[in-house]
C-alpha positions, 0 to 999 in steps of 0.5 A, spaced: 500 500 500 505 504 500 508 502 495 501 505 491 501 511 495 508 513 492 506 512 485 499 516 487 504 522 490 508 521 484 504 521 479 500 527 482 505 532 481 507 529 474 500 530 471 498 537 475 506 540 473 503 537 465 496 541 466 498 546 469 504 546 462 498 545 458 494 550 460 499 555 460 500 554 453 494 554 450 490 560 455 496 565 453 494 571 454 493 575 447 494 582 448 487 585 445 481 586 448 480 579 451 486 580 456 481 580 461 478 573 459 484 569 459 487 572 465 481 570 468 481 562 466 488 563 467 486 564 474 481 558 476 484 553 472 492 554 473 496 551 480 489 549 483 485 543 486 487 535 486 487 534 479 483 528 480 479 528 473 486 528 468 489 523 473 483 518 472 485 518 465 493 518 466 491 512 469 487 508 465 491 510 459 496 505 463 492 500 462 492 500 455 499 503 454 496 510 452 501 515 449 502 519 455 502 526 452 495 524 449 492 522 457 495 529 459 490 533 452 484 529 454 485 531 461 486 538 460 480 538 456 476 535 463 479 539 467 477 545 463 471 542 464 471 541 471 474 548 472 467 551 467 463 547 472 466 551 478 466 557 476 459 557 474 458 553 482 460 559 485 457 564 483 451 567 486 446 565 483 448 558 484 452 557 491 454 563 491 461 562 494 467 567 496 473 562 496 475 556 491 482 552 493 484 557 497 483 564 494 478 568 492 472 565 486 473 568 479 467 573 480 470 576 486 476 577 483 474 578 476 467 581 476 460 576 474 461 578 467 466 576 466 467 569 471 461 567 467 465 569 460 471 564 462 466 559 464 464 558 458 470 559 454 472 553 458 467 549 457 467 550 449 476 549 449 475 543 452 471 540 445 476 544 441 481 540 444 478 533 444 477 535 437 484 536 435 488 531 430 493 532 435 489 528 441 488 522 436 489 521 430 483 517 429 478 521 428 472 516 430 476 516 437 475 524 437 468 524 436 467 518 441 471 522 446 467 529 444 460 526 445 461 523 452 465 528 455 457 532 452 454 526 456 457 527 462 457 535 462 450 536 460 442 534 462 444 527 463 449 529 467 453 534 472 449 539 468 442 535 471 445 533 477 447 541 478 439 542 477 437 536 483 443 540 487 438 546 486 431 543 488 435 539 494 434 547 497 427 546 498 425 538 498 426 532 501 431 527 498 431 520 500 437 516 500 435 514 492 435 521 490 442 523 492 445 518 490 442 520 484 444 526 484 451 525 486 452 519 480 450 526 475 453 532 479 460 529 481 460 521 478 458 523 471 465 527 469 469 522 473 466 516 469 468 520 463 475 521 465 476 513 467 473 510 460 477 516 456 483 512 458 480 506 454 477 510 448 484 513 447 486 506 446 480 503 442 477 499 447 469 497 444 464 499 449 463 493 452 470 492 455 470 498 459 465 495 462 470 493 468 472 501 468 465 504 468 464 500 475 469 502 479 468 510 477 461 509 479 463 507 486 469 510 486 465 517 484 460 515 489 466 514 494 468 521 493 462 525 493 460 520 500 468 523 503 466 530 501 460 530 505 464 527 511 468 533 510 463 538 509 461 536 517 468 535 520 473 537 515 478 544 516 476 549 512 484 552 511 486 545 508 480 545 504 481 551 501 473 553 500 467 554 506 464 548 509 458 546 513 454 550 507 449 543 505 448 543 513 445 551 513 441 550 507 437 544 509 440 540 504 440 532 505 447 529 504 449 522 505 452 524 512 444 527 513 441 521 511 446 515 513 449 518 520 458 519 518 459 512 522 455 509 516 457 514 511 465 513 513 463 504 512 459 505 505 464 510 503 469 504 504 466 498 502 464 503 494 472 503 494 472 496 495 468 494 490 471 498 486 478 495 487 475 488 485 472 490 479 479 492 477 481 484 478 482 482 471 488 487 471 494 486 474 500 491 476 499 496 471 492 497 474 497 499 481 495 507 480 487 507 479 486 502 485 491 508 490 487 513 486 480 509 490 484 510 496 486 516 496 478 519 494 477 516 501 483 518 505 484 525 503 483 532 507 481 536 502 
């Protein structure tokens, strides 16, 4: 076990200083108008959070023995994705937060416009991106990663869990709703950055089947550690306000569960996905330290 946390810690650093490489490159501020704009997703998407997503795909590009340059494009395009969402969650008619990885929201540092501006550059570069020749050279493989990435994205995922999030202010959610919720908010965009590792390697649909387990339970994993958080976590290491679920009435899987059966099912999610991984050998070393860390972490 130590052995894979090494490999997590390691591997961590080399995908987040490639992102961060990455978005460096092709968010390079022009020196026009649009200064501001790029300025901004500059901002919200560079040096910033655990990079968990782009990792995934690193992960399951091993597998398949992926190129690594194409893992890190397709992770950048999830990350932007990801940083879009946040952006967007932040802002006042959403969750209205003023701290996101321990500096202050786009829109407080930029204005609303402008936040909402970046936002959607971000969710329209990461198309851009997956569509580059240079991401695949196969063009149904590009197709393949932009339709699923628009699944995950949109009504029947994060997009659709972000509108039951809303309705959660005001109803009464039973445990079956939230997980619902969540698998959309949270899980869906991490299944797409697990099964990305395999479309990069022309794997059909039904052999991702073993992959798309162990990202459902590990994207239900994360989000059941996150509520655990959000109640006894600390604010500076996590870089955001905490007990905001608690204060607007929403039910969490701490709120419905109680945190000793919620900590229990968070370990037995990342078990079974552990298992699903069983027909692989070492090379699927990172992806099941990827599941202990979801658990694990404190931030």
């Amino acid at each position: 076990m130590a052995r894979g946390a090494d490999l997590l810690r390691a591997t961590q650093a080399e995908v987040a200083d490639g992102i961060d490489a990455l978005f460096g490159k092709w968010l390079a501020v022009p020196a026009d108008p649009r200064g501001p704009l790029y300025e901004a997703m500059r901002y919200a998407a560079i040096a910033g959070g655990k990079r968990l997503r782009p990792l995934l795909v690193r992960a399951a590009g091993d597998l398949f023995h992926v190129d690594r340059s194409l893992t890190l494009r397709v992770g950048a395009a999830v990350e932007a994705m990801h940083v879009y969402s946040l952006i967007h969650d932040d802002l006042p008619c959403m969750d209205d937060d003023e701290m996101r990885r321990g500096k202050p929201t786009t829109h407080k540092a930029f204005g609303e416009a402008t936040a909402v501006l970046a936002g959607d550059s971000l969710h329209a570069l990461a198309f851009e991106w997956l569509c580059d020749p240079a991401t695949s050279a196969d063009p149904f493989v590009r197709a393949e990663l932009c339709c699923e990435l628009a699944r995950a994205a949109g009504p029947a995922g994060m997009a659709g869990g972000q509108m039951m999030d809303l309705a959660a202010e005001t109803a009464d959610f039973d445990l079956l709703t939230v997980t619902r919720l969540q698998q959309l908010k949270t899980g869906a965009l991490i299944a797409f950055s697990v099964e990305a590792g395999a479309i990069l390697a022309r794997i059909p649909a039904e052999g991702r089947r073993p992959l798309r387990g162990y990202a459902r339970d590990i994207g239900l994993a994360f989000q059941i550690a996150d509520d655990i958080m959000d109640v006894e976590g600390d604010e500076a290491l996590a870089g955001k306000a905490l007990h905001k679920d608690d204060a607007a009435g929403k039910a969490t899987f701490v709120t419905l569960m109680g945190i000793e059966r919620a900590r229990e099912q968070a370990t037995l999610l990342v078990e079974q996905a552990i298992a699903h991984l069983g027909s692989f050998g070492d090379e699927a070393a990172l992806l099941r330290a990827i599941a202990r860390y979801v658990v694990e972490r404190d931030r």
